[in-house]
C-alpha positions as CSV (number, residue, x, y, z in Angstrom):
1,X,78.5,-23.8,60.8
2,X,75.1,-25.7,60.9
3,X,73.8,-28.1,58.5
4,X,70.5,-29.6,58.5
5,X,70.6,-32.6,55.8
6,X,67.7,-34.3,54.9
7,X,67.6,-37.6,52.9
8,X,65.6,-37.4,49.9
9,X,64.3,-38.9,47.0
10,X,64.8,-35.6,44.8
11,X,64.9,-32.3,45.4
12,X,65.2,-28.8,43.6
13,X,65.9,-25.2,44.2
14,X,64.2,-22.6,41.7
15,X,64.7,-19.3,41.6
16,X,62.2,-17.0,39.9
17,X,60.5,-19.9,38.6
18,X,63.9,-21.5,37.1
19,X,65.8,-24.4,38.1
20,X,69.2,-24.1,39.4
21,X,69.4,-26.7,41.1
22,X,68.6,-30.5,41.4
23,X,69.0,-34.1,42.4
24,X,67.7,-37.2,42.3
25,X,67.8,-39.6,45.4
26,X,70.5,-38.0,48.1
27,X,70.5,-35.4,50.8
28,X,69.3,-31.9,50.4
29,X,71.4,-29.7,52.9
30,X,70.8,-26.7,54.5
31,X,73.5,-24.7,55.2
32,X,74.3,-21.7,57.8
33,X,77.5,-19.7,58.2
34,X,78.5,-18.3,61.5
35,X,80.2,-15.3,61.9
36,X,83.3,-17.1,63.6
37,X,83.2,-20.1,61.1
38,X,86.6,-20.9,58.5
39,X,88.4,-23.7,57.4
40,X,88.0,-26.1,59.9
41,X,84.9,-25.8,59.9
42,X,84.6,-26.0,56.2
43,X,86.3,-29.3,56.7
44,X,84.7,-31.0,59.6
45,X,80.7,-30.1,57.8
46,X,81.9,-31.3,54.8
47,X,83.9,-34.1,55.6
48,X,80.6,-35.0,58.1
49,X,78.4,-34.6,54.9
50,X,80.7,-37.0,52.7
51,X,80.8,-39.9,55.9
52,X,77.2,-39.4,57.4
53,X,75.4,-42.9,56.9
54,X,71.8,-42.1,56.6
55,X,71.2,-44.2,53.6
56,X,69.8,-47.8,54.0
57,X,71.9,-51.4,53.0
58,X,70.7,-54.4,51.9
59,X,69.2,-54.7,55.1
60,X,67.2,-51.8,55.9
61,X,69.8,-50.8,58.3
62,X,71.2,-46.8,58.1
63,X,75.0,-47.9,57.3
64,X,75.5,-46.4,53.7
65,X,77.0,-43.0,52.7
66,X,76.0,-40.8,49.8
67,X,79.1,-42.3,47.8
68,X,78.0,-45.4,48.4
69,X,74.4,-45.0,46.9
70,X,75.7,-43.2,43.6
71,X,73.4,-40.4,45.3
72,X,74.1,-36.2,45.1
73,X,73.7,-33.2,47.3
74,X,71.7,-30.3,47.0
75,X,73.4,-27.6,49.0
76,X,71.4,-25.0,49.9
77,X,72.8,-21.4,51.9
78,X,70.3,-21.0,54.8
79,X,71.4,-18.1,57.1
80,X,68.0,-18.5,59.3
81,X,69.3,-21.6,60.4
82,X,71.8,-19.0,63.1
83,X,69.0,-17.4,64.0
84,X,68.4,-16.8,67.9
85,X,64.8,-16.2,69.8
86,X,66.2,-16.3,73.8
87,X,64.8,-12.4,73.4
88,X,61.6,-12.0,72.1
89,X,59.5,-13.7,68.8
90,X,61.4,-12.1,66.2
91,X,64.6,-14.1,65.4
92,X,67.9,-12.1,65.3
93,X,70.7,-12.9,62.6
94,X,73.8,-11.5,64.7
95,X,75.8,-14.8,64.9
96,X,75.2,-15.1,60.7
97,X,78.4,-14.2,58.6
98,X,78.0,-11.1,56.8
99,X,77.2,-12.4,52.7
100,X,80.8,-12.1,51.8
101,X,82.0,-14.8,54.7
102,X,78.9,-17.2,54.1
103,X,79.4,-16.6,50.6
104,X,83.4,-17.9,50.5
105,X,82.6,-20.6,52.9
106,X,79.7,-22.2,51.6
107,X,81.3,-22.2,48.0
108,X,84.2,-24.1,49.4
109,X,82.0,-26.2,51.5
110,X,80.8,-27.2,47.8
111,X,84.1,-27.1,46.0
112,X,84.9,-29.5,49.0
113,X,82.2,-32.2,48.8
114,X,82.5,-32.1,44.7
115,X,86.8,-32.4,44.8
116,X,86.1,-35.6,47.0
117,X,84.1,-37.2,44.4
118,X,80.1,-36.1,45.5
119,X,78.2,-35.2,43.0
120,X,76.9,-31.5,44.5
121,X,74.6,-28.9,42.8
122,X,73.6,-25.8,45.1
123,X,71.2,-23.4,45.3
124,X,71.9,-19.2,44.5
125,X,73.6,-17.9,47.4
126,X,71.8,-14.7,48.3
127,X,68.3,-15.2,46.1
128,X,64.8,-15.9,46.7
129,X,64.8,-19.6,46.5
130,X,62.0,-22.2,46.6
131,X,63.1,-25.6,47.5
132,X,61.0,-28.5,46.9
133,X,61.9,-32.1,48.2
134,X,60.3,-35.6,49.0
135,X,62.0,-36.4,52.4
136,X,63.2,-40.4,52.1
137,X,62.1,-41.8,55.9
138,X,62.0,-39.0,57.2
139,X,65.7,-38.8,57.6
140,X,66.4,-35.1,59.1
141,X,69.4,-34.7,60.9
142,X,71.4,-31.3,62.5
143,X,75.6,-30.7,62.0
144,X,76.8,-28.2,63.8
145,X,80.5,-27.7,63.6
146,X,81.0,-26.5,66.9
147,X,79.8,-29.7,68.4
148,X,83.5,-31.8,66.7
149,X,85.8,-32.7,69.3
């Protein structure tokens, strides 16, 4: 599972022209299902989601998590984020879960973050989404489950 998180000051998913969903100041994440992902891996993204300090203290200094800000996450189902180029320009999608997977797993993913007190709104899983964000910093940052130890 790979997450791409991005500190923001809002953010927003539409989908033909509607809003479905939104945050204010928080971390939009983009989030990719492999094929061979499940619980653990459910647990170790999310759990890294809840504890990842990317948000600034009195200080300046990157030592505050989203529960700490009173901030939300916008999660976001990104399937392109498996995609593999080693053999040619056109990326291949072979290592993404089929919709079903991705589907389950991202949901509890959600379910996850929002049972351990984060405020989460997501995107459609499956649509055409447009996703709009002012990116705080930049903060970007890449979660990938298989790199826990």
């Amino acid at each position: 599972m790979k997450a791409l998180v991005q500190r923001v000051g809002r953010a927003r998913v539409t989908v033909g022209g509607e809003t479905v969903g939104e945050i204010g100041a928080g971390m939009l994440v983009l989030l990719g299902v492999a094929a061979e992902d499940g619980e653990g891996d459910v647990d170790y993204i999310a759990g890294k989601l809840a504890r990842l300090r990317i948000f600034d203290d009195g200080r300046g200094r990157m030592n505050l998590d989203i529960s700490q800000t009173g901030g939300g996450i916008l999660l976001v189902s990104q399937f392109t984020l498996l995609g593999e180029t080693r053999r040619g320009n056109r990326p291949g999608f072979t290592a993404a879960a089929e919709p079903r997977q991705a589907a389950s797993l991202y949901r509890r993913v959600a379910d996850r973050l929002s049972s351990g007190g984060v405020p989460v709104s997501t995107g459609e899983f499956g649509a055409m989404m447009s996703v709009e964000l002012v990116n705080e910093g930049p903060v970007t940052i890449m979660l990938d489950s298989r790199d826990r130890s």
